[in-house]
N, CA, C and O of each residue as an XYZ file, in Angstrom:
812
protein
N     -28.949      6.107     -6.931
C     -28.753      4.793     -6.312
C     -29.578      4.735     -5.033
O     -29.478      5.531     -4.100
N     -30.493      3.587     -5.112
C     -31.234      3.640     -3.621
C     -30.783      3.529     -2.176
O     -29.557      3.506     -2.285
N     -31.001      3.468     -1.211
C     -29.690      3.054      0.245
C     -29.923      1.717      0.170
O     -28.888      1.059      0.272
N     -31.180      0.919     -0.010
C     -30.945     -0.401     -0.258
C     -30.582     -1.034     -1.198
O     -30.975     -2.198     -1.134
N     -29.904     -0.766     -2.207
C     -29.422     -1.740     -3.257
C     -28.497     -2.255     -2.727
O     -28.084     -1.940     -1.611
N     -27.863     -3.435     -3.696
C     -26.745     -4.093     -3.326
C     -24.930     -2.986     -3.578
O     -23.867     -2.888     -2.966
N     -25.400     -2.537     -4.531
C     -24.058     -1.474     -4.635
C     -23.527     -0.614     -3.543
O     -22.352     -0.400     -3.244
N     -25.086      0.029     -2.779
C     -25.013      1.093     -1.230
C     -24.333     -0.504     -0.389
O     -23.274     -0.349      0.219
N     -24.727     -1.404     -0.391
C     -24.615     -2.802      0.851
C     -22.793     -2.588      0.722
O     -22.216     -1.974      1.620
N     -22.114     -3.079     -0.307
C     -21.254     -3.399     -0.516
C     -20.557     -1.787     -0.491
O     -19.478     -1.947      0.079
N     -20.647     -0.867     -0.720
C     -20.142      0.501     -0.152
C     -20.089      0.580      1.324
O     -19.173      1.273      1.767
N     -20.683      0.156      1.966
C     -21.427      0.384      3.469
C     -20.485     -0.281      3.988
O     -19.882      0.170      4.961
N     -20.101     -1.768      3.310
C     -19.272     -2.487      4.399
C     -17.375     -2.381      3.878
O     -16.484     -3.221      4.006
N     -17.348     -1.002      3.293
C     -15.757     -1.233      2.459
C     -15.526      0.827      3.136
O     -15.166      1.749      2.404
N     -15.789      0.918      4.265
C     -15.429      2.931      4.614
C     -14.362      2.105      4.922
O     -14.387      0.953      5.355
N     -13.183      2.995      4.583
C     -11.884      3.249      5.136
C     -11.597      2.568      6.354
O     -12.494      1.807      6.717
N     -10.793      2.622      6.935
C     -10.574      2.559      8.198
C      -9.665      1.782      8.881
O     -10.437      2.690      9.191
N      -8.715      0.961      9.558
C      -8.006     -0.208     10.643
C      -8.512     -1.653     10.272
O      -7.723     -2.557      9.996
N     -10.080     -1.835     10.285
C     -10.546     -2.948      9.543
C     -10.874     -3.608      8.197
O     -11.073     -4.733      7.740
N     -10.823     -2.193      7.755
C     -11.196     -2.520      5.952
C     -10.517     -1.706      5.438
O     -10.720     -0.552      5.816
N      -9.603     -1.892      4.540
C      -8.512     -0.867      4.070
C      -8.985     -1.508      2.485
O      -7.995     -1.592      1.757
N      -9.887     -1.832      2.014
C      -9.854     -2.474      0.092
C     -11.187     -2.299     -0.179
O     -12.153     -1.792      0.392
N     -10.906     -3.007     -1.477
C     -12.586     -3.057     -2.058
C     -12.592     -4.595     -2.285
O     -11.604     -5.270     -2.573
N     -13.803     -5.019     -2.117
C     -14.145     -6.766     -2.006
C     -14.194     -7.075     -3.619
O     -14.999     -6.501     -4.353
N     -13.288     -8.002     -4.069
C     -14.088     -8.584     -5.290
C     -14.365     -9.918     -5.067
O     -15.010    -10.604     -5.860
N     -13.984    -10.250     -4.200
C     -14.663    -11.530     -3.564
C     -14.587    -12.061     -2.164
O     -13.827    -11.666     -1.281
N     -15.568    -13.104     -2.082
C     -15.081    -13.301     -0.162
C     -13.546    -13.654      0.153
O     -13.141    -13.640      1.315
N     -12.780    -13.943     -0.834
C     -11.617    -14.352     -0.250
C     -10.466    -13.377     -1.079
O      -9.237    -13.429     -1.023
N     -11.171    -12.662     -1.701
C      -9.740    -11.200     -2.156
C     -10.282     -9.841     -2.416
O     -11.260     -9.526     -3.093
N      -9.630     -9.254     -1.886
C      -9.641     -7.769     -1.263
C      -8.984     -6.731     -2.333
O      -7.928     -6.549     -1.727
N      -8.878     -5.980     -3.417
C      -8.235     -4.878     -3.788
C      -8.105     -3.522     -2.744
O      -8.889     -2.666     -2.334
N      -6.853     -3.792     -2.584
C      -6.245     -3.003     -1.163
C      -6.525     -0.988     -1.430
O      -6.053     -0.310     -2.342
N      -7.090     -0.693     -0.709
C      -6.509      0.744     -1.101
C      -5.112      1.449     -0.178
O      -4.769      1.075      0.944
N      -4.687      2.154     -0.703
C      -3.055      2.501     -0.512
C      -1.997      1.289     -1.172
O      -0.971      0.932     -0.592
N      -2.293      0.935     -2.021
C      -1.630      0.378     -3.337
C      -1.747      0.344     -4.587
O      -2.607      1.069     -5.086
N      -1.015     -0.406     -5.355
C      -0.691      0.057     -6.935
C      -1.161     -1.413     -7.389
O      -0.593     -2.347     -6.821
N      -1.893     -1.641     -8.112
C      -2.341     -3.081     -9.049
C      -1.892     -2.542    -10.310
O      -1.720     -1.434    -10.818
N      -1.739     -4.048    -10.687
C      -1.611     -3.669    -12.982
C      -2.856     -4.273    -13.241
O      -3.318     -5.181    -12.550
N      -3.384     -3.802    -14.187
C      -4.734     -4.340    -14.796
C      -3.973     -4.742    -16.211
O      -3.029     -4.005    -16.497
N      -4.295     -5.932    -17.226
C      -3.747     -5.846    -18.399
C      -4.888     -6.694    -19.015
O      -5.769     -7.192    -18.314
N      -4.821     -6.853    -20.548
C      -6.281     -7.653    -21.496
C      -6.981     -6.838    -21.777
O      -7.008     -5.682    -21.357
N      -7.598     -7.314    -22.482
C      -8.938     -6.346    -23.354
C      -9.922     -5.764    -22.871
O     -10.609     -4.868    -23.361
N      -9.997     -6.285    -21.880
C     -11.108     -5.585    -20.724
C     -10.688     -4.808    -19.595
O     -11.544     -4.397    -18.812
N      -9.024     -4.465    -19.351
C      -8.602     -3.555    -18.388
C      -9.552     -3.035    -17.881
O     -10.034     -3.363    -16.797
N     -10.059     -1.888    -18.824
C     -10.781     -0.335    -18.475
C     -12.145     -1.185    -17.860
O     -12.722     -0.811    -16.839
N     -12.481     -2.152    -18.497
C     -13.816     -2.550    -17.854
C     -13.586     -2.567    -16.174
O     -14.379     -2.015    -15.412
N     -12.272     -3.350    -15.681
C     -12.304     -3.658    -14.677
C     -11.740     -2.647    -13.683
O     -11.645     -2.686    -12.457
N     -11.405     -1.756    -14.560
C     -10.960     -0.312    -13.695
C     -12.183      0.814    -13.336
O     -12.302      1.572    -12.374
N     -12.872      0.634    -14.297
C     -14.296      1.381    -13.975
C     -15.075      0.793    -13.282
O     -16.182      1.324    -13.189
N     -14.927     -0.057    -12.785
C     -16.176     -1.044    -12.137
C     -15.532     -0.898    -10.473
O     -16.234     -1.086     -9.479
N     -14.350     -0.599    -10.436
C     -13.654     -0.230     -9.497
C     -13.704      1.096     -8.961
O     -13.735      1.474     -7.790
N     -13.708      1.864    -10.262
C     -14.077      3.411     -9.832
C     -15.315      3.409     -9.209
O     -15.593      4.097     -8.227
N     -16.012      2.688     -9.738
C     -17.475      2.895     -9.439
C     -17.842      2.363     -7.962
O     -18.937      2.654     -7.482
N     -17.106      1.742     -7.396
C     -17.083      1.167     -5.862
C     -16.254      2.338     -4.911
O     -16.532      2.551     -3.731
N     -15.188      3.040     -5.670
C     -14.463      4.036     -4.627
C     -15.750      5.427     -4.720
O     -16.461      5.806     -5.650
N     -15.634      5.791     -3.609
C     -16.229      7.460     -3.627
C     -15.307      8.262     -3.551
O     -14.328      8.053     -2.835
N     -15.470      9.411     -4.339
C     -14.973     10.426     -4.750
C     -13.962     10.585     -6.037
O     -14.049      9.569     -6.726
N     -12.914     11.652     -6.651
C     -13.103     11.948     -7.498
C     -11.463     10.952     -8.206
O     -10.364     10.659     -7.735
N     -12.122     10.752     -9.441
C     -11.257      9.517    -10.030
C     -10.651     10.078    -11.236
O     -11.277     10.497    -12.210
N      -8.641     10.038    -11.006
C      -8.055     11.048    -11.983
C      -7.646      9.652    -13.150
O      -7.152      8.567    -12.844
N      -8.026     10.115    -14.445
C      -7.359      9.206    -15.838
C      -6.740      9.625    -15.747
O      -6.851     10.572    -14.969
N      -5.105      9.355    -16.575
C      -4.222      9.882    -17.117
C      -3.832      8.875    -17.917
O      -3.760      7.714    -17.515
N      -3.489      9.318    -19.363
C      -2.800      8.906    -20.093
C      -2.384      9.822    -21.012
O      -2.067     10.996    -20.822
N      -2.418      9.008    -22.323
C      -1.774      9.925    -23.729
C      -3.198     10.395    -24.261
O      -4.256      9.790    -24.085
N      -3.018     11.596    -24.950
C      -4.181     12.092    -25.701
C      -4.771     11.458    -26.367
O      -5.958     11.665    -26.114
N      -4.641     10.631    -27.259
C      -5.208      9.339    -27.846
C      -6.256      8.788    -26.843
O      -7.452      9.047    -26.976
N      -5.686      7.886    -25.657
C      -6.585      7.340    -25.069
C      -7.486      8.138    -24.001
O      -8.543      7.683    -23.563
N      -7.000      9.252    -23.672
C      -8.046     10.394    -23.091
C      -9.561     10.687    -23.786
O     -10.731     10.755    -23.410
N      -8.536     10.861    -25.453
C      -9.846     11.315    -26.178
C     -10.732      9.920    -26.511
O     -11.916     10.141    -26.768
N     -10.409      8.858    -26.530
C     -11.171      7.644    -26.804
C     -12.036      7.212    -25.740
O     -12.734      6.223    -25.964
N     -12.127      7.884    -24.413
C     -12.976      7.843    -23.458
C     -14.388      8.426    -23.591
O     -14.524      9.647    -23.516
N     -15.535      7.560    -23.801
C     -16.879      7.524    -24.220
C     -17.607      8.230    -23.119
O     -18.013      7.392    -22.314
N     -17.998      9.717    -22.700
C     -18.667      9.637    -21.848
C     -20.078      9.002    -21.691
O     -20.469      9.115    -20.529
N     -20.939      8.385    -22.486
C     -21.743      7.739    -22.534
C     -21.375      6.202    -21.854
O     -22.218      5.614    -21.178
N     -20.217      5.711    -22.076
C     -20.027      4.182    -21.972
C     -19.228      4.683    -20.345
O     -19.205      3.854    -19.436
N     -18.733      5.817    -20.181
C     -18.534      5.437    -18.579
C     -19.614      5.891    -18.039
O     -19.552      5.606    -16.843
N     -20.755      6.549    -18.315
C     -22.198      6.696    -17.591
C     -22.982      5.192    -16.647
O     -23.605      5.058    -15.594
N     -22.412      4.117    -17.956
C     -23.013      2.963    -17.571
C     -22.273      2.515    -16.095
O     -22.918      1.576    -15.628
N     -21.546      2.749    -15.535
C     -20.405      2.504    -14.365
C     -20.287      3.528    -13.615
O     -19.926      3.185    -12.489
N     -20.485      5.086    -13.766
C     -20.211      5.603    -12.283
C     -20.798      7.250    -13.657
O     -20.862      7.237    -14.886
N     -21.128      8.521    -12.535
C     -20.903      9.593    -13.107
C     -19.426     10.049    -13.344
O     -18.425     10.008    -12.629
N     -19.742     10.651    -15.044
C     -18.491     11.143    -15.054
C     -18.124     12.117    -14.572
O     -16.955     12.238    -14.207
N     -18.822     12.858    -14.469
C     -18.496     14.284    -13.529
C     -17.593     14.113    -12.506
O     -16.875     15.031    -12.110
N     -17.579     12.985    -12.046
C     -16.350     12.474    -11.134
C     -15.154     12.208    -12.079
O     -14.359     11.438    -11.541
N     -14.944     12.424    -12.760
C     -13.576     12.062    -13.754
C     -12.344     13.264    -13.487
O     -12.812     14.396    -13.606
N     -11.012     13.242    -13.183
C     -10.601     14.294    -13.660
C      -9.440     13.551    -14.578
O      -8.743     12.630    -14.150
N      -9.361     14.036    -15.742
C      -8.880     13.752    -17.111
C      -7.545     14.539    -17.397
O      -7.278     15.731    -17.546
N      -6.838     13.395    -17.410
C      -5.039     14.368    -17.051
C      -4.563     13.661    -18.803
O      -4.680     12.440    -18.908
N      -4.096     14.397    -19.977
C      -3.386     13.828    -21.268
C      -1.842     14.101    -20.959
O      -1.635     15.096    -20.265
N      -0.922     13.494    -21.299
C       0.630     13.416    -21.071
C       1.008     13.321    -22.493
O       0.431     12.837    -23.467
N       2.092     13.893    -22.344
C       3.073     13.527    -23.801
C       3.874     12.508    -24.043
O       4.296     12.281    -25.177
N       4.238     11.617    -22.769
C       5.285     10.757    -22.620
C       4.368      9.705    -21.622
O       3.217      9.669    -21.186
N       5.606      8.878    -21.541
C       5.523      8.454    -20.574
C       5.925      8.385    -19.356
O       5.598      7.472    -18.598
N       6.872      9.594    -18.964
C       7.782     10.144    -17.952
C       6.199     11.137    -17.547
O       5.894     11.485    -16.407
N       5.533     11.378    -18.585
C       4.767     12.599    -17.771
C       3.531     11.900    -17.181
O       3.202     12.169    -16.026
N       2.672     10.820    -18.075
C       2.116     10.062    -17.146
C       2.601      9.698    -16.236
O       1.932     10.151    -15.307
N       3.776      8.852    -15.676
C       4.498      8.576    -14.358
C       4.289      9.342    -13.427
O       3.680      8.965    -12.425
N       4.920     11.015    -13.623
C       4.718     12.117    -12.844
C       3.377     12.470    -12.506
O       3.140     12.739    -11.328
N       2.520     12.507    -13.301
C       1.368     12.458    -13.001
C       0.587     12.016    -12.420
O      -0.266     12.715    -11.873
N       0.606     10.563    -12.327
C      -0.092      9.205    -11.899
C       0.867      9.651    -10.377
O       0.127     10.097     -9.500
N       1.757      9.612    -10.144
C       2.353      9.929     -8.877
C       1.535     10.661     -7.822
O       0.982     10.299     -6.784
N       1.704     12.241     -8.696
C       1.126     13.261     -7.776
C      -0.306     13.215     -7.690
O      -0.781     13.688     -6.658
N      -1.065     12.773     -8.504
C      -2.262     11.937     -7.897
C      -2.836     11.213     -6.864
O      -3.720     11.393     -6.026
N      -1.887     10.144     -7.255
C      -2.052      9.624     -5.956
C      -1.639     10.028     -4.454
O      -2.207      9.421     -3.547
N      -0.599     11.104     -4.101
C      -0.417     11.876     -2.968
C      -1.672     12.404     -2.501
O      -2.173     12.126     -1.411
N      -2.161     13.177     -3.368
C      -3.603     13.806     -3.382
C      -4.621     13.097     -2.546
O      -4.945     11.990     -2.977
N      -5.118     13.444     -1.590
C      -5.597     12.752     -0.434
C      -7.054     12.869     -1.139
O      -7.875     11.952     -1.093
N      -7.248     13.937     -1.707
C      -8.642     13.766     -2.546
C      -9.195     12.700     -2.884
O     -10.332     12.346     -2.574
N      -8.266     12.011     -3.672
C      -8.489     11.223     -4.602
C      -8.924      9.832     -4.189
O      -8.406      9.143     -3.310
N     -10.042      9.503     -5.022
C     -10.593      8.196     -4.432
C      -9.958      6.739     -5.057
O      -9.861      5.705     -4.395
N      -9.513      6.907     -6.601
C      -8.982      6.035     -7.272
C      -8.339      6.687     -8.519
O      -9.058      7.436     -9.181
N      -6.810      6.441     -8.986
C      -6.309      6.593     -9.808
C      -5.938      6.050    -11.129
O      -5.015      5.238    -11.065
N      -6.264      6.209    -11.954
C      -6.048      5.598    -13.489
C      -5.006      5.853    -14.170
O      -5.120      6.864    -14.864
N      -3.502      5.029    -14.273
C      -2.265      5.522    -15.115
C      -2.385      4.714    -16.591
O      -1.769      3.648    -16.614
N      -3.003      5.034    -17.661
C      -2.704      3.928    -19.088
C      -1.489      4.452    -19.480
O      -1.207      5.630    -19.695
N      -0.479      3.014    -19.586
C       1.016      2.916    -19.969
C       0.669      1.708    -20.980
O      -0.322      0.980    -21.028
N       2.303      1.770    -22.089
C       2.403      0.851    -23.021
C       2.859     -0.252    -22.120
O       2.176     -1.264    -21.962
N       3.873     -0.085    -21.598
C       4.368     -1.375    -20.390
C       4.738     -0.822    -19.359
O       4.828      0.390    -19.164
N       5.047     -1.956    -18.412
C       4.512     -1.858    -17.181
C       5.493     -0.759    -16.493
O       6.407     -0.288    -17.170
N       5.286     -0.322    -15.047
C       6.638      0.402    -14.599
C       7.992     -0.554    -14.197
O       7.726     -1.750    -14.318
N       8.821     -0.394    -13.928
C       9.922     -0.925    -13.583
C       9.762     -1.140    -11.638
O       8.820     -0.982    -10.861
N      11.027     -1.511    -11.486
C      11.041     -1.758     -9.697
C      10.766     -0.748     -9.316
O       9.741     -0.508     -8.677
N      12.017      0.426     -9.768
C      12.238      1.577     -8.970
C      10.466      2.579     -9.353
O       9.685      3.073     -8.541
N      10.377      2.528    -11.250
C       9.070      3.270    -10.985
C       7.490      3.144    -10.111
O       6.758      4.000     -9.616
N       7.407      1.670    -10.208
C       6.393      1.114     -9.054
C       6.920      1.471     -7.933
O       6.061      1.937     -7.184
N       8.139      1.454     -7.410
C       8.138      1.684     -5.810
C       7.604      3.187     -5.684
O       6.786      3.415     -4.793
N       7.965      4.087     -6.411
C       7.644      5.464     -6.647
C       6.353      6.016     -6.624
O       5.957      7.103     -6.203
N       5.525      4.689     -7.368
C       3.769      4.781     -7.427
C       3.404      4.116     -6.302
O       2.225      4.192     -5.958
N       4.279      3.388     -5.566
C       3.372      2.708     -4.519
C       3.745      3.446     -3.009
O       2.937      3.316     -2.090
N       4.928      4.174     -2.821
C       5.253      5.153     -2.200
C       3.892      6.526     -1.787
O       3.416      7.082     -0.797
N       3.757      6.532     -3.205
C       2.281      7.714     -3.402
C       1.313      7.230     -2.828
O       0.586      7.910     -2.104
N       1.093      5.694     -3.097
C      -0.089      5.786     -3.076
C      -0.554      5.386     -1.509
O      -1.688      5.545     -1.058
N       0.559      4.849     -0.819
C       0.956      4.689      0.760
C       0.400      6.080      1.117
O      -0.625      5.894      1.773
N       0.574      7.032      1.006
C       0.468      8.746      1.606
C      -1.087      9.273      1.398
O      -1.912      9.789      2.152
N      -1.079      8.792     -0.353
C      -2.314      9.485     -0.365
C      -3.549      8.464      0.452
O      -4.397      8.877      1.243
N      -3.320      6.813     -0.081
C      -4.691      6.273      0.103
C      -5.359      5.974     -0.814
O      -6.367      5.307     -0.579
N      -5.088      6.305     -2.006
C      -5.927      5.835     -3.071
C      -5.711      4.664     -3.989
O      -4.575      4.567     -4.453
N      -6.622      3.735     -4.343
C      -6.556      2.680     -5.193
C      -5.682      3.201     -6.494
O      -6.142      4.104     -7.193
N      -4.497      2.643     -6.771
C      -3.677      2.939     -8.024
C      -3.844      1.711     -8.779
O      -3.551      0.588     -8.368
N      -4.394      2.037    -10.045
C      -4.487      0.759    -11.482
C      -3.654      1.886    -12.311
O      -3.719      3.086    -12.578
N      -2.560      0.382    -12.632
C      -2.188      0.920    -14.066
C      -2.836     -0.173    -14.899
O      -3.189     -1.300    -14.553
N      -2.902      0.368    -15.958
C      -3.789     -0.148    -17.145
C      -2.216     -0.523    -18.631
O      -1.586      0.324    -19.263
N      -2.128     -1.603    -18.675
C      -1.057     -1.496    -19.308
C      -1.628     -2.806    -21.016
O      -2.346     -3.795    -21.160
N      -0.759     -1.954    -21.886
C      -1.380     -2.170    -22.929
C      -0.213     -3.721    -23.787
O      -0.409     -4.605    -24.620
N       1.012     -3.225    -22.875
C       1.989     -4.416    -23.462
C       2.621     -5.396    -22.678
O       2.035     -6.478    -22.631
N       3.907     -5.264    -21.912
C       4.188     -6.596    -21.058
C       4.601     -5.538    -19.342
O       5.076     -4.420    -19.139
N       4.152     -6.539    -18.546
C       4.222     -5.875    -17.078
C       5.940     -6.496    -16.780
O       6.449     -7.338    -17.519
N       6.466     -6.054    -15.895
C       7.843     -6.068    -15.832
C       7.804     -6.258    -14.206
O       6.769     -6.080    -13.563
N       9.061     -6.644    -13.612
C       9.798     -6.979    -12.527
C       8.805     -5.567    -11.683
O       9.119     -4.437    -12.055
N       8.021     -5.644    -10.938
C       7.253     -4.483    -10.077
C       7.005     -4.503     -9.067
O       7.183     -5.628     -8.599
N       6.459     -3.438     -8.013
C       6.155     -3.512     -6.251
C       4.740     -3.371     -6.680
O       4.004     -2.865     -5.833
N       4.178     -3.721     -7.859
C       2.104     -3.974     -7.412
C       1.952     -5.144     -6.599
O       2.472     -6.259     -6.614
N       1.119     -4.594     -5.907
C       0.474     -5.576     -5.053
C      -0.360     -6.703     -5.562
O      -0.542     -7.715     -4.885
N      -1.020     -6.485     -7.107
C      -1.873     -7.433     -7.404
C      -1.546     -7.233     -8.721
O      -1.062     -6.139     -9.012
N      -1.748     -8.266     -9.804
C      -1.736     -8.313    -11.209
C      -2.719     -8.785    -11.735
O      -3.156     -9.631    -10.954
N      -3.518     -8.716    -12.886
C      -4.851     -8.753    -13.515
C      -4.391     -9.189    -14.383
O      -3.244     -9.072    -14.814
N      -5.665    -10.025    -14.926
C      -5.613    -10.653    -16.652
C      -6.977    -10.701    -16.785
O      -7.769    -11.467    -16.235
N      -7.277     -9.398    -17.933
C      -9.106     -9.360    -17.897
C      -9.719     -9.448    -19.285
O      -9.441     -8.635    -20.167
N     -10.453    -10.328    -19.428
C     -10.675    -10.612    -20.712
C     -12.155    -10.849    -20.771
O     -12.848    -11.456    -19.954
N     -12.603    -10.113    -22.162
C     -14.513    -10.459    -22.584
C     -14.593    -11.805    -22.737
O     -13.707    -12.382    -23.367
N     -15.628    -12.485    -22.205
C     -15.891    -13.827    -22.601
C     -17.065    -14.101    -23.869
O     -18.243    -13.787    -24.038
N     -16.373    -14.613    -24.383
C     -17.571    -14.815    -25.873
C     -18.896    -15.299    -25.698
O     -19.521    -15.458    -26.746
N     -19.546    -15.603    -24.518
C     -20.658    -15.451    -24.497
C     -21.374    -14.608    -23.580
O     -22.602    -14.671    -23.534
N     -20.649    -13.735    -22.762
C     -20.954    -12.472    -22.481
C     -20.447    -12.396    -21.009
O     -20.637    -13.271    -20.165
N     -19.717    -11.123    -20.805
C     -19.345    -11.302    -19.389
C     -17.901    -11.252    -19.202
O     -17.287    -11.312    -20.267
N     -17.124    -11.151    -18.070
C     -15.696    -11.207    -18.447
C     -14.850    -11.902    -18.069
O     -15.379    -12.907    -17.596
N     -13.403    -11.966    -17.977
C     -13.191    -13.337    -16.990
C     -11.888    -12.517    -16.073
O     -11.134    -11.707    -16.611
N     -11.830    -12.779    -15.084
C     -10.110    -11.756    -14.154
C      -9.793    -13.034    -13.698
O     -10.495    -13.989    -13.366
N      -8.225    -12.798    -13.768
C      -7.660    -13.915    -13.350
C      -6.566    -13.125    -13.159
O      -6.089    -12.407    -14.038
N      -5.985    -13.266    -11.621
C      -5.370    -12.488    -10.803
C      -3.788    -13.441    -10.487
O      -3.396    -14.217     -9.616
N      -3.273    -12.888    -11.655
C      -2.141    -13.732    -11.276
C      -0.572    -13.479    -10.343
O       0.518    -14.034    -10.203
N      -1.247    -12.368     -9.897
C      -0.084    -11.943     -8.265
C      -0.321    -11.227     -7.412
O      -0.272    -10.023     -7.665
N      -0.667    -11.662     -6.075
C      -1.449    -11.064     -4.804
C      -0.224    -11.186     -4.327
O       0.296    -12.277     -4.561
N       0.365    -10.471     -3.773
C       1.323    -10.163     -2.408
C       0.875    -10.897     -0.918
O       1.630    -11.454     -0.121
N      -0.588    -10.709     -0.818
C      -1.389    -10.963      0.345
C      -2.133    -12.009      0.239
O      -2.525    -12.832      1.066
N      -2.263    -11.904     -0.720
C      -3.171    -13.441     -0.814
C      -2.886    -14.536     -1.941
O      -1.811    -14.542     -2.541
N      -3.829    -15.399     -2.185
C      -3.704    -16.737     -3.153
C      -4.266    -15.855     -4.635
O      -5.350    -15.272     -4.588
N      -3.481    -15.833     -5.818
C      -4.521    -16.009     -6.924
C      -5.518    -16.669     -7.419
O      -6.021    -17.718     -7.015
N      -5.747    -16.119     -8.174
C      -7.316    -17.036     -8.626
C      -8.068    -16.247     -9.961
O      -7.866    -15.094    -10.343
N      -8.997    -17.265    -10.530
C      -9.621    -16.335    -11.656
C     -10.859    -16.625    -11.212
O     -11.225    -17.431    -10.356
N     -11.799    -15.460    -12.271
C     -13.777    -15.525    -11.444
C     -13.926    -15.162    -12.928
O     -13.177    -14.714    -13.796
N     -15.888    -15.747    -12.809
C     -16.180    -15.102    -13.905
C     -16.832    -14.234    -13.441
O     -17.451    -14.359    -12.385
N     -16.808    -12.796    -14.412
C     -17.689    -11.778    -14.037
C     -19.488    -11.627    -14.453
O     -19.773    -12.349    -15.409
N     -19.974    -11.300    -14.224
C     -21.109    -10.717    -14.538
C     -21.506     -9.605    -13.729
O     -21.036     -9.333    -12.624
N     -22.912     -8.617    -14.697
C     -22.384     -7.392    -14.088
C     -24.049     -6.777    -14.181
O     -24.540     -7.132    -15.253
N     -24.857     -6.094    -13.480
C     -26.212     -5.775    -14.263
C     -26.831     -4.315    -14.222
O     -28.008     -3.955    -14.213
N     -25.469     -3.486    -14.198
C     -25.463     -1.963    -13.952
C     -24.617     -1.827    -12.777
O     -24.262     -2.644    -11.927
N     -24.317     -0.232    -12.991
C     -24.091      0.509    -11.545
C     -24.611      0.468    -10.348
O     -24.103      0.658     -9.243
N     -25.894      0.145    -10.740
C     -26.239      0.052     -8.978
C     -26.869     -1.099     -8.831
O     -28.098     -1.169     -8.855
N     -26.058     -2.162     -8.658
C     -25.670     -3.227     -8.740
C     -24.115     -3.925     -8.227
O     -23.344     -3.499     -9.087
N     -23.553     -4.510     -7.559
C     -22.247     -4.966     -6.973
C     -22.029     -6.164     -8.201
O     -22.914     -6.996     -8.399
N     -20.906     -6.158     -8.904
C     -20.362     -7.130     -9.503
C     -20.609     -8.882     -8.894
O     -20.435     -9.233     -7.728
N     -20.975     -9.629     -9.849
C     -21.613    -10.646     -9.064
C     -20.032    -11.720     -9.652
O     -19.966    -11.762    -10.881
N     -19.116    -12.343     -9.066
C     -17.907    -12.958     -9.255
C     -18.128    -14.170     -8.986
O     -18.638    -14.428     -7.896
N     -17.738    -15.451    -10.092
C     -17.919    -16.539     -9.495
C     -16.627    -17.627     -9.698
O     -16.470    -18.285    -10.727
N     -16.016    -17.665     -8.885
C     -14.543    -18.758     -9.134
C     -14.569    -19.510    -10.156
O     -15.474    -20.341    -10.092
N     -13.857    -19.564    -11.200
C     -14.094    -20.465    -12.073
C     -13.942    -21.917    -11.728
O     -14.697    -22.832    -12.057
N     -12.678    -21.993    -10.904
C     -12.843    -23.360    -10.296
C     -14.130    -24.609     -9.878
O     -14.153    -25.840     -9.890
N     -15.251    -23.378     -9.476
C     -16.573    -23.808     -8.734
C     -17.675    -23.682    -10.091
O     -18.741    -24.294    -10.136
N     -17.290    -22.974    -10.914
C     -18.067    -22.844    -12.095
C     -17.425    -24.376    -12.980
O     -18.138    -25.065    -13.710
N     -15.751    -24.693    -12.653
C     -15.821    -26.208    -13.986
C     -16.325    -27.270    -12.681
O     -16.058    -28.417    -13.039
N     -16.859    -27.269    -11.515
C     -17.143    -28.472    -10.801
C     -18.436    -28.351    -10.690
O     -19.198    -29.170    -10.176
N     -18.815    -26.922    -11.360
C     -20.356    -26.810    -10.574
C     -21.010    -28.073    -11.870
O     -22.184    -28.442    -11.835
């Protein structure tokens, strides 16, 4: 990645710190780090890797062996090195939980990946968002069925658009207003280019 691309720009202005605690997906919403989001739709993983690919340092999956092993290292090449991956398989879903937890304590960790069938409950989100208060790291769960009564800070609805591209539509910010964008995207080293759909049906 060059120091001038737009991907280094948008890294440059998101270090840690009192003033910037997230990652930008747009001028007016922030994905917080030291919290827990749900990602859900057909394009979750798209929008979780595109996320990894904005945090530095090392980014733990966890799920069930199934979806561990269905992870393309070729197709996450296109979004970040995998060599940054660390790849956790569970038997349950009590052990992803546990897992996805102690992860996120892990001060290492730059961004965490939990894939669940549905969502956590009150008490299990407070548990993931507890973690992720300590450690600091961006927590996505990736959930494959219905999200439930939770302490995420943000909720996702991410879907491929049939003529190419994707669409997020963020239907619970704690901190801010929802909203949906369309995506487009033109590699890794490259910053996600987001455009309100609102301004896209007036444009």
């Amino acid at each position: 990645m060059s120091p001038g691309s737009p991907l280094s720009a948008l890294k440059a202005g998101l270090a840690p710190g009192p003033a910037c605690g997230g990652i930008q997906l747009a001028s007016c919403l922030t994905l917080a780090r030291g919290r827990v989001h749900e990602i859900m739709g057909d394009s979750a993983d798209v929008f979780a890797l595109m996320v990894a690919g904005v945090a530095d340092g090392p980014v733990y999956w966890i799920g069930s062996w199934r979806e561990i092993e269905s992870l393309s290292p070729t197709g996450i090449e296109d979004f970040l090195d995998p060599s940054r991956f660390v790849l956790t398989c569970c038997l349950n879903r009590g052990e992803t939980l546990w897992a996805a937890e102690q992860a996120l304590r892990a001060r290492s960790a730059a961004c965490v990946i939990a894939q669940l069938q549905d969502g956590p409950d009150l008490r299990e989100s407070r548990r993931l968002q507890i973690a992720a208060e300590e450690g600091g790291a961006v927590g996505l769960t990736l959930l494959r069925g219905r999200a439930g009564n939770s302490a995420a800070e943000t909720r996702w609805q991410c879907m491929a658009r049939p003529e190419g591209g994707w669409e997020w539509i963020c239907t619970k910010h704690k901190r801010g207003m929802p909203g949906a964008w369309r995506v487009s995207w033109r590699g890794k080293h490259h910053a996600p280019d987001l455009v309100p759909l609102a301004a896209t049906a007036s444009a």
